[in-house]
The first five atom37 places (N, CA, C, CB, O) and aatype in JSON, in Angstrom:
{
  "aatype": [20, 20, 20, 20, 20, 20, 20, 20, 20, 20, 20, 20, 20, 20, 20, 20, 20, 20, 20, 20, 20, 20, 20, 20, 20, 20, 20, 20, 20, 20, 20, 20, 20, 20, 20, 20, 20, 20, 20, 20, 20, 20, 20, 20, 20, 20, 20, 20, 20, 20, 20, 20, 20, 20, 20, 20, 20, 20, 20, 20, 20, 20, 20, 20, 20, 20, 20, 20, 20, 20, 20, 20, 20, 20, 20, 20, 20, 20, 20, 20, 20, 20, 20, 20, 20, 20, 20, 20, 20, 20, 20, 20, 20, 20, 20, 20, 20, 20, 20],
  "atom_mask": [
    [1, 1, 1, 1, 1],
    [1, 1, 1, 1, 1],
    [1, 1, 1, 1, 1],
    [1, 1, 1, 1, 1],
    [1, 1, 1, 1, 1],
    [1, 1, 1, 1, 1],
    [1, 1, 1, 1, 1],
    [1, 1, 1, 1, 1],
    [1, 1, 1, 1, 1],
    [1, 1, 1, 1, 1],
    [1, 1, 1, 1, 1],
    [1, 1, 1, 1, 1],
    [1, 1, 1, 1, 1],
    [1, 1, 1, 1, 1],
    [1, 1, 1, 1, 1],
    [1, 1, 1, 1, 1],
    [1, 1, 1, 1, 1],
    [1, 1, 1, 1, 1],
    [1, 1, 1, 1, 1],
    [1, 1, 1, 1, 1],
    [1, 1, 1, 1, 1],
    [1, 1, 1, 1, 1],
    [1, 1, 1, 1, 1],
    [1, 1, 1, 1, 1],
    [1, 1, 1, 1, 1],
    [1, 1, 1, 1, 1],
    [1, 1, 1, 1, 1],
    [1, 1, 1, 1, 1],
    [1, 1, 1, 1, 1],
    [1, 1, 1, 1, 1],
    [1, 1, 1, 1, 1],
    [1, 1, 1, 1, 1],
    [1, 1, 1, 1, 1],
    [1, 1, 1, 1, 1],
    [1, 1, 1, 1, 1],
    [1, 1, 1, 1, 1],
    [1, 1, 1, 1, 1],
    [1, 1, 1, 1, 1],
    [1, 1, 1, 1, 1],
    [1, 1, 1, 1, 1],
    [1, 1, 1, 1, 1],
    [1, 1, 1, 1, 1],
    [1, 1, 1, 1, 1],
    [1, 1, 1, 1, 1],
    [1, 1, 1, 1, 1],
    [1, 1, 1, 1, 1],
    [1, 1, 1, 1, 1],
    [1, 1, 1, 1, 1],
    [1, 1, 1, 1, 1],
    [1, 1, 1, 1, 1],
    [1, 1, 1, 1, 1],
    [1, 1, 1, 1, 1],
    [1, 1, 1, 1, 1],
    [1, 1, 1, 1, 1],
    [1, 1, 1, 1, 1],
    [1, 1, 1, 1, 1],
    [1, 1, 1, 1, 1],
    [1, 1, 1, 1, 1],
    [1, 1, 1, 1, 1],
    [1, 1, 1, 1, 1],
    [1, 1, 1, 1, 1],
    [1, 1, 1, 1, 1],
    [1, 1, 1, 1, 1],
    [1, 1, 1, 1, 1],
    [1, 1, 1, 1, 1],
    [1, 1, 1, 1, 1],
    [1, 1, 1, 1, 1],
    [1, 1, 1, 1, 1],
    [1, 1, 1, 1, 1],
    [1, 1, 1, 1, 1],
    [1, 1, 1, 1, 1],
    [1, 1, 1, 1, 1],
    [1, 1, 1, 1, 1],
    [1, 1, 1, 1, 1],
    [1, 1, 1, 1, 1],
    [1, 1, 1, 1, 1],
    [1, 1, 1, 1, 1],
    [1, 1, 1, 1, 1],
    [1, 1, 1, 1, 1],
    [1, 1, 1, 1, 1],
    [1, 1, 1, 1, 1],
    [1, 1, 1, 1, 1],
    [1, 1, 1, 1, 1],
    [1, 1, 1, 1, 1],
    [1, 1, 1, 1, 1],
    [1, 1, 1, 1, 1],
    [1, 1, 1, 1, 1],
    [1, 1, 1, 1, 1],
    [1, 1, 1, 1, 1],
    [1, 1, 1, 1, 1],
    [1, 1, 1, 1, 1],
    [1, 1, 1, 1, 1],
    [1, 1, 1, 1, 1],
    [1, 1, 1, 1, 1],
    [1, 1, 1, 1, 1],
    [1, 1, 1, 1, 1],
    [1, 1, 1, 1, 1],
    [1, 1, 1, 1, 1],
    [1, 1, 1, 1, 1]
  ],
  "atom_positions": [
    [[-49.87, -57.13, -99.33], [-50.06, -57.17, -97.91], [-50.15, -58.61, -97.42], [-51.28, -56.4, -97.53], [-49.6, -58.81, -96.34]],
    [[-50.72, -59.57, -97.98], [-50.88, -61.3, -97.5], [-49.48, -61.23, -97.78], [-51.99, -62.69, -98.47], [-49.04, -61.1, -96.64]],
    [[-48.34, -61.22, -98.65], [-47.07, -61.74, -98.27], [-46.68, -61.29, -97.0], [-46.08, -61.42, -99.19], [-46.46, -62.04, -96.05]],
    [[-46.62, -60.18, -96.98], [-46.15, -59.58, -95.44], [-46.52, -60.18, -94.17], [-46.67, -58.24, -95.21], [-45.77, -60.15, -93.2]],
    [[-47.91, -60.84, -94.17], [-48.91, -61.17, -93.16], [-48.27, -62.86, -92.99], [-50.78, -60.92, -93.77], [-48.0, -63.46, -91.95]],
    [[-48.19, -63.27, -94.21], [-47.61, -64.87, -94.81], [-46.54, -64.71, -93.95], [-47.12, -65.2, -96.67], [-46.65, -65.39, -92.93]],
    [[-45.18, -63.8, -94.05], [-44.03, -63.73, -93.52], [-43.75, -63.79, -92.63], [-43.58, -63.14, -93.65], [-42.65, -64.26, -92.35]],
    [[-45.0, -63.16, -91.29], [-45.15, -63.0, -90.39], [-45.24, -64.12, -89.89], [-45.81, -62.3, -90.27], [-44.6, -64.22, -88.85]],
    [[-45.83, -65.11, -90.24], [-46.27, -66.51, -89.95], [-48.05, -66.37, -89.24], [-44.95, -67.27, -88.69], [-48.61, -67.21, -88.54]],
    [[-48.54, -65.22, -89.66], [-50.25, -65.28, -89.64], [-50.79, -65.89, -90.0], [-50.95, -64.63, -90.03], [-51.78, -66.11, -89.31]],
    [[-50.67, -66.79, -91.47], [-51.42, -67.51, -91.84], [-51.2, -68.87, -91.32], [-51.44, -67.37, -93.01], [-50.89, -69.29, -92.44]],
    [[-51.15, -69.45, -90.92], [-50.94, -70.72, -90.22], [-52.19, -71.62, -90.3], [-50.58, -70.46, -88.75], [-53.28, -71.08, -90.47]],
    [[-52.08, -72.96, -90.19], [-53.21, -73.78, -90.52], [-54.32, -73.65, -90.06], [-53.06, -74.83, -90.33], [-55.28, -73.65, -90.83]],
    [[-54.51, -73.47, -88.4], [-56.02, -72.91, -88.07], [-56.53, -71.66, -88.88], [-56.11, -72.45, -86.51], [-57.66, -71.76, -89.35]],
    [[-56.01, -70.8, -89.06], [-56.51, -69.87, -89.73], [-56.59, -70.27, -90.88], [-55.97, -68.82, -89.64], [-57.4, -69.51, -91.41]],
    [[-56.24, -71.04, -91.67], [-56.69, -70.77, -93.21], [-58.18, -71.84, -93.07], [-55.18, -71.41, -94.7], [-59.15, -71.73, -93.81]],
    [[-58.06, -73.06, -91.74], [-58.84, -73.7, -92.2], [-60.53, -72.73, -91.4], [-58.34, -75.41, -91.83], [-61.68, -73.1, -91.67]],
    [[-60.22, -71.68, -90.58], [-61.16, -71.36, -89.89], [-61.77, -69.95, -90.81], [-60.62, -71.2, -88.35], [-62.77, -69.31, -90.47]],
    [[-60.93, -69.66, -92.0], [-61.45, -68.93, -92.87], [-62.09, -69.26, -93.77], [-60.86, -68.4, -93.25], [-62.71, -68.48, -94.5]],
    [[-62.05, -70.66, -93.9], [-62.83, -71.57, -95.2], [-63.57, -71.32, -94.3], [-62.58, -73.19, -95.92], [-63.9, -70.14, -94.21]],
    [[-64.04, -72.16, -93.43], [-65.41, -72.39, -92.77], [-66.35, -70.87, -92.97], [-65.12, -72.82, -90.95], [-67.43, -70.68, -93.52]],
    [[-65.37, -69.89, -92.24], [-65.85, -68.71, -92.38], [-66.59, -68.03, -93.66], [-64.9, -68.12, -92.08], [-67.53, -67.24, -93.69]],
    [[-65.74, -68.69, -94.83], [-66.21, -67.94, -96.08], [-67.55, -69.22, -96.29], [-64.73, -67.75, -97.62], [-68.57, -68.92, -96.91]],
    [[-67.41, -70.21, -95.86], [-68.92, -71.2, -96.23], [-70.06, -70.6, -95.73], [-69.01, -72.77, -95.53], [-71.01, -70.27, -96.44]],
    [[-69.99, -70.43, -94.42], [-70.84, -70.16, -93.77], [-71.4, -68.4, -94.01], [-70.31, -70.62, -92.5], [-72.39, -68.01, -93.4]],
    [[-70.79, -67.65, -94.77], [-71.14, -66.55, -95.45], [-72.06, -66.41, -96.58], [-70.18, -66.13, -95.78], [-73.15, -65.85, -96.69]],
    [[-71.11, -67.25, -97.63], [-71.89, -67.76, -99.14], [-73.06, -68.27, -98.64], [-71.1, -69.02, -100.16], [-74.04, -67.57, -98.88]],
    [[-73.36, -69.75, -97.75], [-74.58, -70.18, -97.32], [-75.62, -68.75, -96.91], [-74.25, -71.23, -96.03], [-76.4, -68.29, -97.74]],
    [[-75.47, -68.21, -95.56], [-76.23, -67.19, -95.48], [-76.88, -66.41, -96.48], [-75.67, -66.56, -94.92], [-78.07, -66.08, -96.54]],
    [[-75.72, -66.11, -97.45], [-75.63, -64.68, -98.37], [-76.99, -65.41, -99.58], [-73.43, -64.26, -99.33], [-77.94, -64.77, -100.05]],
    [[-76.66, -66.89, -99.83], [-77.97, -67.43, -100.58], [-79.14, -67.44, -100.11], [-77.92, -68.6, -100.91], [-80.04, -66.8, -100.65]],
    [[-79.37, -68.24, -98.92], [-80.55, -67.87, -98.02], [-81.16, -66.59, -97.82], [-80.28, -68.16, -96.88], [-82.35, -66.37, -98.05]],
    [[-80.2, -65.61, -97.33], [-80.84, -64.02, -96.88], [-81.23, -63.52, -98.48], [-79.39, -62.69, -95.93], [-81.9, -62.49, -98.59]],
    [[-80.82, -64.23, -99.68], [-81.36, -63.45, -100.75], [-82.39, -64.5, -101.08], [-80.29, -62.98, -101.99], [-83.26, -63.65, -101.3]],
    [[-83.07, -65.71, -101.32], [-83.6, -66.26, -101.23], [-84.94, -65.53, -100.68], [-82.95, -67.07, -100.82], [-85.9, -65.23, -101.39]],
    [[-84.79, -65.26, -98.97], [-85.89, -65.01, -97.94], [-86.06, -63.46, -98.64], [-85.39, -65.16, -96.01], [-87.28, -63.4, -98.79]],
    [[-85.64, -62.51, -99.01], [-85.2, -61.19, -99.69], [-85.62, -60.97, -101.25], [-83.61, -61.13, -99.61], [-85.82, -59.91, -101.84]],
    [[-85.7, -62.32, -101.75], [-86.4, -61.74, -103.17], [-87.99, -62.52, -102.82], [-85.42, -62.45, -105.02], [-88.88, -61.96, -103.46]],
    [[-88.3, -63.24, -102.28], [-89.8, -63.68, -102.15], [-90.69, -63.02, -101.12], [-89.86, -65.12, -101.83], [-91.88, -63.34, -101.07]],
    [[-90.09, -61.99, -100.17], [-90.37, -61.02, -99.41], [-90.26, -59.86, -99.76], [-89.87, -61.08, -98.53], [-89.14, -59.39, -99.93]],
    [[-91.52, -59.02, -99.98], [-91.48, -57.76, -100.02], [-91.24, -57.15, -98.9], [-92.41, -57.35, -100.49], [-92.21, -57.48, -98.22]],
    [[-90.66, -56.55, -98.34], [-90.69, -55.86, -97.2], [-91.1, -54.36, -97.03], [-89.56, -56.01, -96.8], [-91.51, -53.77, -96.03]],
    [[-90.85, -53.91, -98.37], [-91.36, -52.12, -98.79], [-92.81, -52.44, -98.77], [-90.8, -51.29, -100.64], [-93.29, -51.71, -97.91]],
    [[-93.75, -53.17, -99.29], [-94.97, -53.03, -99.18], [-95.61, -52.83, -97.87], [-95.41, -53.95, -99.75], [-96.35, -51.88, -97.61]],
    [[-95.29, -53.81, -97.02], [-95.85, -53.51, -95.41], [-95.3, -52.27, -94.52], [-95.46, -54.81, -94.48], [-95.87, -51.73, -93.57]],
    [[-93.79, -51.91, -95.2], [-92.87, -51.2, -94.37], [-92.66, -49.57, -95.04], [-91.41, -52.13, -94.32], [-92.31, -48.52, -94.5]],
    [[-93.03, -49.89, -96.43], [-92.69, -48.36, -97.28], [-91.02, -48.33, -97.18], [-93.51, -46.65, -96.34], [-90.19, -49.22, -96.98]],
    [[-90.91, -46.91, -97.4], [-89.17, -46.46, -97.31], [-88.69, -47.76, -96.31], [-88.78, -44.52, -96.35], [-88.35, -48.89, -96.66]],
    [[-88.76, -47.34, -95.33], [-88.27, -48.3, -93.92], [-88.24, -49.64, -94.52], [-89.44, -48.31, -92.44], [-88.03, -50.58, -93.75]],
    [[-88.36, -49.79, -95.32], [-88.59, -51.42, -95.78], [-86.79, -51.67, -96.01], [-89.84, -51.7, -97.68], [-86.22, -52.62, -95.47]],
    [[-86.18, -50.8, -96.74], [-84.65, -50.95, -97.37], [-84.02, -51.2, -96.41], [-83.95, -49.82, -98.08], [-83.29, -52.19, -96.3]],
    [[-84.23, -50.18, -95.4], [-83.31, -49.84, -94.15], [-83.17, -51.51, -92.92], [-84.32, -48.19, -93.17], [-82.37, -52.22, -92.31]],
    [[-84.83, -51.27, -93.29], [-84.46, -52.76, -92.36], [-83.79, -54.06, -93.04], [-85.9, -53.4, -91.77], [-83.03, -54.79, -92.39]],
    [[-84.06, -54.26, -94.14], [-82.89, -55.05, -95.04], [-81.31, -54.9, -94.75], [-83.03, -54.56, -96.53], [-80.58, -55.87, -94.52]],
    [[-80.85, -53.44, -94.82], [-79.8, -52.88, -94.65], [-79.23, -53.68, -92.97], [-80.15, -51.17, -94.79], [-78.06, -53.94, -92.68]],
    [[-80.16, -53.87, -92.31], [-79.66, -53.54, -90.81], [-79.71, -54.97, -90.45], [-80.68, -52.44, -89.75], [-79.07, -55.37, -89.47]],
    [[-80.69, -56.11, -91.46], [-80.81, -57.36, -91.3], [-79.34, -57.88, -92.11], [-82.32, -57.87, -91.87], [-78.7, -58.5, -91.26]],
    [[-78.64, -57.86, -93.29], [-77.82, -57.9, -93.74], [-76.26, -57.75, -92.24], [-78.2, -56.87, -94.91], [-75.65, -58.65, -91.66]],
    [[-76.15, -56.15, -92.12], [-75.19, -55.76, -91.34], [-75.54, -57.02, -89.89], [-75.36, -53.87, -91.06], [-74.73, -57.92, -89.67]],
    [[-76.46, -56.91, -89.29], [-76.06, -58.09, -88.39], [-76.0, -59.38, -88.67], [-76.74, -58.15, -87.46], [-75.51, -60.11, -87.81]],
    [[-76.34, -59.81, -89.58], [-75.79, -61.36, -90.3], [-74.6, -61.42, -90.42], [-76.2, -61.73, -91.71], [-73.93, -62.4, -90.08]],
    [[-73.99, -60.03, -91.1], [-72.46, -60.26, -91.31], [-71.67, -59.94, -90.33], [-71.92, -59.59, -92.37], [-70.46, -60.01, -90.54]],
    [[-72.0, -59.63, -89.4], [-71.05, -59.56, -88.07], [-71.83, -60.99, -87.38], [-71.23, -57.76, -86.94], [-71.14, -61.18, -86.38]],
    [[-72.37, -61.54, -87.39], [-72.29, -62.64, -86.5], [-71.38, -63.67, -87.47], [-73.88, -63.22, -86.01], [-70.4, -64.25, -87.0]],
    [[-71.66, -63.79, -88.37], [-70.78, -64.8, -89.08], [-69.02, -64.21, -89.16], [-71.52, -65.02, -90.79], [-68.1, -65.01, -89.31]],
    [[-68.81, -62.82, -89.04], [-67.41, -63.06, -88.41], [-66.97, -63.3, -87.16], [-66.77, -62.22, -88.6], [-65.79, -63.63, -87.0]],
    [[-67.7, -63.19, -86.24], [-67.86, -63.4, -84.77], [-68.12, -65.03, -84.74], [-69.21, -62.42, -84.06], [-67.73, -65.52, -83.68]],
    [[-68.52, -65.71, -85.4], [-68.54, -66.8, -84.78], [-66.94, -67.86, -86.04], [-70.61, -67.42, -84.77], [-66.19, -68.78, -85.74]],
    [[-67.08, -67.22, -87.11], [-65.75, -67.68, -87.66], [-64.67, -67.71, -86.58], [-65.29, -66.74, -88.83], [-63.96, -68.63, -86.16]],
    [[-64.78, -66.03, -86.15], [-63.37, -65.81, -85.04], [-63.56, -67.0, -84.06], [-63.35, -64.1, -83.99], [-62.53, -67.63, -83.8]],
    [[-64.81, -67.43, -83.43], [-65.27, -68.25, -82.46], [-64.85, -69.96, -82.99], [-66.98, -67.89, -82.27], [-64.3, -70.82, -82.31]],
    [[-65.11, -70.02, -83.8], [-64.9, -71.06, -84.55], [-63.4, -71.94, -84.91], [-65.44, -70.56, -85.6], [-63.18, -73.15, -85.05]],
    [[-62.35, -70.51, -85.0], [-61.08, -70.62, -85.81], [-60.49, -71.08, -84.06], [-60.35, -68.86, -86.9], [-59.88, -72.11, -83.8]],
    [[-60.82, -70.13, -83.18], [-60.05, -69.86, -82.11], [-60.1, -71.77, -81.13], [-60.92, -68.2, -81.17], [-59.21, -72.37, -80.53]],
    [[-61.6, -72.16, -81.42], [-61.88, -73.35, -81.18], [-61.09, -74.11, -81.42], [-62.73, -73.68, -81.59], [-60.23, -74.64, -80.72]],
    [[-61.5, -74.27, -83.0], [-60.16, -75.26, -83.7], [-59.0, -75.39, -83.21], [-59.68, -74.9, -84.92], [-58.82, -76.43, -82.57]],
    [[-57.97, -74.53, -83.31], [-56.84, -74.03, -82.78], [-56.72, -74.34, -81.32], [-56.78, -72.66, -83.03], [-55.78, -73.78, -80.75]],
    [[-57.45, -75.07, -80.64], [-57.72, -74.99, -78.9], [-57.54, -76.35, -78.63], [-59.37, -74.43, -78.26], [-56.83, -76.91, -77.8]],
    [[-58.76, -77.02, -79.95], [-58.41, -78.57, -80.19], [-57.69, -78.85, -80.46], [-58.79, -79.24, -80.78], [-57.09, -79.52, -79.61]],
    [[-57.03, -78.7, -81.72], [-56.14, -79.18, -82.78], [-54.64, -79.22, -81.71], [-56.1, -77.95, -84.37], [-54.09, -80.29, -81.46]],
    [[-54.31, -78.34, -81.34], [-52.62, -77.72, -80.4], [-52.87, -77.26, -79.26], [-51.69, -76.37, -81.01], [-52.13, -76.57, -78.55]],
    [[-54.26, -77.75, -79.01], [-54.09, -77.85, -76.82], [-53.74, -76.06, -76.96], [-51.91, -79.32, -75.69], [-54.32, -75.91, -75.89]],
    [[-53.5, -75.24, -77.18], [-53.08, -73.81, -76.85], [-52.62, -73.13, -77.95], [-52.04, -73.72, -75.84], [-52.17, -73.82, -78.87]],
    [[-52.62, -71.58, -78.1], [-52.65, -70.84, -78.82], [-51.03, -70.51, -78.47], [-53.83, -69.91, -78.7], [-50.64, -70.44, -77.31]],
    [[-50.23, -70.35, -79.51], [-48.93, -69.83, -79.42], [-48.79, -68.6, -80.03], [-48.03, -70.67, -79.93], [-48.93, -68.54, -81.25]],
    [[-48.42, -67.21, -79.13], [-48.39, -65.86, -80.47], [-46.37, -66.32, -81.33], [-48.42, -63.27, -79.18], [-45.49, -67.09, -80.96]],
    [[-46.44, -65.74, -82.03], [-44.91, -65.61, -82.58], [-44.25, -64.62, -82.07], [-44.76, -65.41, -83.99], [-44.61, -64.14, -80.99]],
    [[-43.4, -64.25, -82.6], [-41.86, -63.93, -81.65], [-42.31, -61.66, -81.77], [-39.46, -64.82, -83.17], [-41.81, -60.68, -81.22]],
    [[-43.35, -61.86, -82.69], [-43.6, -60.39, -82.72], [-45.22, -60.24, -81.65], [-43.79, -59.83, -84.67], [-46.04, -59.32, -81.72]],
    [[-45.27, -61.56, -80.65], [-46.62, -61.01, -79.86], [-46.28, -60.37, -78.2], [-47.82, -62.51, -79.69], [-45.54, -60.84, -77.34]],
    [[-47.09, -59.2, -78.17], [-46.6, -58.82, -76.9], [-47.8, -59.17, -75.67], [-46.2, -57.18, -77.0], [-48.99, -58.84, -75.69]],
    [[-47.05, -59.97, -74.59], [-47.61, -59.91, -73.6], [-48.41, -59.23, -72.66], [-47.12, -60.08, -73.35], [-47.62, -58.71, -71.87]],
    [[-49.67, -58.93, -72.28], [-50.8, -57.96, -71.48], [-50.48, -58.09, -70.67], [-52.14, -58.02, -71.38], [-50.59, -59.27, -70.34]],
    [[-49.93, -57.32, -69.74], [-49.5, -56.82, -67.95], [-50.89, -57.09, -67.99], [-48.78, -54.96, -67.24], [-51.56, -57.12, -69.02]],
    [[-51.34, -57.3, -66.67], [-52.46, -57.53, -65.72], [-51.89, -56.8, -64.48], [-52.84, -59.17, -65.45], [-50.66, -56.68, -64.4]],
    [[-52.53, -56.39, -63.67], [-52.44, -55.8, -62.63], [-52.7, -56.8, -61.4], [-53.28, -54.69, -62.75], [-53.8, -57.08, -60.91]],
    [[-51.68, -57.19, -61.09], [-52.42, -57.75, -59.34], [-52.63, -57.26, -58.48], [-51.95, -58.48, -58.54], [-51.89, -56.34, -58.14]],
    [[-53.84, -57.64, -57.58], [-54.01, -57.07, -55.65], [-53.6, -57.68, -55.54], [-55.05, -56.89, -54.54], [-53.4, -58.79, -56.02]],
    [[-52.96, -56.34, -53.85], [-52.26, -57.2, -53.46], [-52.8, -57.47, -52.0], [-50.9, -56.83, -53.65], [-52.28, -58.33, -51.29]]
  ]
}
């Protein structure tokens, strides 16, 4: 599937360099949140509920760190080439005007 995506011309330099960042800034977290996660009990104060909230602290860590990668890549790409270009397979969003 990456050849196909490659072919496409998806991978292009902002993106590979806004996926590094992306995967740093994951690994960093992913050490920290286990770090704060093995010297914290959280089942003792919390019982059962203790996992769940782990579970739910995890799941929103990892959506902000793809949310701000996407935020991040789209940046780059804004700096780097003044504007985002789609390729010859992107389709244009009608907007509706008043009139």
């Amino acid at each position: 599937m990456v050849g196909n995506l490659n072919f496409m011309g998806f991978f292009n330099n902002n993106v590979r360099i806004g996926s590094v960042v992306t995967a740093i800034l994951f690994e960093t977290g992913k050490f920290a949140l286990g770090l704060c996660f093995g010297q914290v009990e959280l089942s003792s104060g919390y019982g059962t509920a203790g996992s769940i909230i782990l579970i739910m602290l995890w799941v929103s860590y990892s959506s902000m760190i793809v949310f701000y990668g996407a935020e991040f890549t789209h940046a780059y790409a804004v700096h780097k080439d003044g504007r985002i270009i789609p390729d010859h397979n992107g389709v244009k969003v009608a907007t509706n005007k008043h009139k």
